[in-house]
Backbone as a chain_set.jsonl record, in Angstrom:
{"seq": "XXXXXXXXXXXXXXXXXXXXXXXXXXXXXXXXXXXXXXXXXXXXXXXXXXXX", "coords": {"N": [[0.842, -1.18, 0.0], [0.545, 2.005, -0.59], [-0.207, 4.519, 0.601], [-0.594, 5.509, 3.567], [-3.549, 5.998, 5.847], [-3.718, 7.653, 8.567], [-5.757, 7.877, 11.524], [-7.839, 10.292, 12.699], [-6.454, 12.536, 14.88], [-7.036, 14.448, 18.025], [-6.13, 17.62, 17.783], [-3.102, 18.706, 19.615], [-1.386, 20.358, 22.196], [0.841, 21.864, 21.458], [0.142, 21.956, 18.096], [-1.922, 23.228, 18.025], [-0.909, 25.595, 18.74], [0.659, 26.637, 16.853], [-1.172, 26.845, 14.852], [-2.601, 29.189, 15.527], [-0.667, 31.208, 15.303], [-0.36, 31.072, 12.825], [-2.726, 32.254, 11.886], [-2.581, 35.088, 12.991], [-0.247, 35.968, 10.929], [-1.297, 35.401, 8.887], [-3.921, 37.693, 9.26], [-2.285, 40.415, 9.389], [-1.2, 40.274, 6.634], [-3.341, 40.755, 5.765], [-4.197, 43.622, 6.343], [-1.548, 44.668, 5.738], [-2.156, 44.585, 2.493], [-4.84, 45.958, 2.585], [-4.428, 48.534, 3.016], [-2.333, 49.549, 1.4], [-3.695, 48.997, -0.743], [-5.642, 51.329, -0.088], [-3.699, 53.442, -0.219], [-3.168, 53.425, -3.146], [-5.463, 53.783, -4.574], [-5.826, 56.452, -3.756], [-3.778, 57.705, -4.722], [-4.008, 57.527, -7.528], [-6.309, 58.902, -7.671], [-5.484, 61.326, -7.832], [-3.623, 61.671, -9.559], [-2.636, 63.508, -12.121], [-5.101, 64.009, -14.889], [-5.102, 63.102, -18.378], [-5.776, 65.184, -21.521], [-9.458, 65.175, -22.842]], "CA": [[0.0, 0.0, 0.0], [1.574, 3.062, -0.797], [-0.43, 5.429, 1.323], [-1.515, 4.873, 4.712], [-3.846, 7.111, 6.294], [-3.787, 7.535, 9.851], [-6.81, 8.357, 12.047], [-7.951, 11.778, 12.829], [-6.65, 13.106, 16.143], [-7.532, 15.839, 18.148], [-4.891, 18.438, 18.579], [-2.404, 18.874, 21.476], [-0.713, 21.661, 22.831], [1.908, 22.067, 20.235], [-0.322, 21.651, 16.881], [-2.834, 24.748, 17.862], [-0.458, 27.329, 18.557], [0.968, 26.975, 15.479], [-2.488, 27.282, 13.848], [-2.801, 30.824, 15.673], [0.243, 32.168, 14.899], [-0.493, 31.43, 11.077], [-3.851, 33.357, 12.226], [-1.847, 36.529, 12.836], [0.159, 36.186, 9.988], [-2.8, 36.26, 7.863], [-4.484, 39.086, 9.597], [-0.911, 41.136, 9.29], [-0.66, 40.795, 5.342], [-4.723, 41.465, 4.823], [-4.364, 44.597, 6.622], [-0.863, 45.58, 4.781], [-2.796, 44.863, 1.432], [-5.581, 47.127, 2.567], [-3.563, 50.042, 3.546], [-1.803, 49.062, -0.168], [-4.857, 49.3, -1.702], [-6.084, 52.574, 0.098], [-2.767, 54.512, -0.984], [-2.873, 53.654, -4.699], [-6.665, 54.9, -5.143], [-5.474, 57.717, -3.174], [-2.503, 58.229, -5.87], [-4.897, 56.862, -8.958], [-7.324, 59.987, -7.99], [-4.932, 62.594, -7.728], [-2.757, 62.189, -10.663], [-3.677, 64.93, -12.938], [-5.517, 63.403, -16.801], [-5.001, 63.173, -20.045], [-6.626, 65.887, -21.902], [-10.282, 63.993, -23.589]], "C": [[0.891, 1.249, 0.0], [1.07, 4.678, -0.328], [-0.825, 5.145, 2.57], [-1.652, 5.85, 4.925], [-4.532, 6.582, 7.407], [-5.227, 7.993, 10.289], [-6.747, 9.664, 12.823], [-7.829, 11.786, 14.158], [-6.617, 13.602, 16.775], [-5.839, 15.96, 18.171], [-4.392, 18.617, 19.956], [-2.279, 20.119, 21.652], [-0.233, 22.081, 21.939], [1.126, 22.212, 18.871], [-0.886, 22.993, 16.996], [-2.298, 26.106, 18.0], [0.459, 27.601, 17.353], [-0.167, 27.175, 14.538], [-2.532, 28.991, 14.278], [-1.897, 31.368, 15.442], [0.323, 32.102, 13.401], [-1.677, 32.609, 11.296], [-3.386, 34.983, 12.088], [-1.493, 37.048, 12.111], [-0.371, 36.795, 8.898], [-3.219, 37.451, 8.035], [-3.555, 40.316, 9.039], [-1.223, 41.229, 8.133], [-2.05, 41.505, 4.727], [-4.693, 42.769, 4.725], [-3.101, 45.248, 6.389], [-1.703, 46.057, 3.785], [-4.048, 46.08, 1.37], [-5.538, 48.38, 2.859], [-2.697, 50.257, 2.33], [-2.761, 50.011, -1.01], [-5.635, 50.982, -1.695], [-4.81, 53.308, -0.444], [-3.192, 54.671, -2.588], [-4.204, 53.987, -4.893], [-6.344, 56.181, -4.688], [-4.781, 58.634, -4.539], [-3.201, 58.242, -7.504], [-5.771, 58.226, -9.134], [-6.492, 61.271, -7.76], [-3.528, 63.006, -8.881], [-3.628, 63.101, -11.673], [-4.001, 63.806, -14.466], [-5.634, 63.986, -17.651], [-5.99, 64.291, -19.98], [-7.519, 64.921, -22.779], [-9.778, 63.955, -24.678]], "O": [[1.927, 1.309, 0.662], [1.622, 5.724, -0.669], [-1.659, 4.24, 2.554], [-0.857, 6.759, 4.685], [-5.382, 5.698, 7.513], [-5.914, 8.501, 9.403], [-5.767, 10.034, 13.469], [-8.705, 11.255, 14.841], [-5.417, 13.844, 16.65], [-4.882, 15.213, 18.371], [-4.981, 18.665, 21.035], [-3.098, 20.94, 21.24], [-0.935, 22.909, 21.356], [1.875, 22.97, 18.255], [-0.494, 23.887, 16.245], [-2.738, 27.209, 17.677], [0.883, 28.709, 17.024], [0.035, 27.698, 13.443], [-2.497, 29.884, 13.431], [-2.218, 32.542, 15.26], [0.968, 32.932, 12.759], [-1.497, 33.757, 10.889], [-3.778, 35.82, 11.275], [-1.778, 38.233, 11.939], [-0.23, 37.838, 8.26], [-3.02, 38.321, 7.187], [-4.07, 41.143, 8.287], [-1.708, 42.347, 7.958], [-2.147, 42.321, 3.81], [-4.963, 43.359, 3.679], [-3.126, 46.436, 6.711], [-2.101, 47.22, 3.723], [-4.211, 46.885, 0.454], [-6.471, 49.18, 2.939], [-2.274, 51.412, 2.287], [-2.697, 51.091, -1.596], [-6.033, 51.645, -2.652], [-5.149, 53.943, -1.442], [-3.474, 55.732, -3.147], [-4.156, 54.869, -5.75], [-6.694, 57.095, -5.435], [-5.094, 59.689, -5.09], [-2.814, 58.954, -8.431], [-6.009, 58.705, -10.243], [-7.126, 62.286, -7.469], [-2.812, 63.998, -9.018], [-4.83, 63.276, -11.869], [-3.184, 63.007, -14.922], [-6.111, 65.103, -17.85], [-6.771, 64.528, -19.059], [-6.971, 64.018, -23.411], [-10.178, 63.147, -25.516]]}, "num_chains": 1, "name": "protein.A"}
């Protein structure tokens, strides 16, 4: 057999605080990207345009 799959079992100590510190991580880059995102409309509406 060239996979075995073990049985599901709960988490310990060690397994979940590595789930929350990915948690953070995440949170951290959403809320770069949306502080990203708010500059460049910022910059997008204040460059001066083309003449029509």
């Amino acid at each position: 057999m060239k996979y075995k799959n073990y049985p599901v079992k709960p988490l310990g100590g060690g397994e979940m605080l590595h789930f929350v510190q990915q948690l953070w991580i995440m949170a951290e880059n959403l809320r770069e990207m949306l502080y990203f995102g708010q500059d460049f409309k910022k910059v997008i509406r204040a460059a001066p345009q083309p003449p029509g």
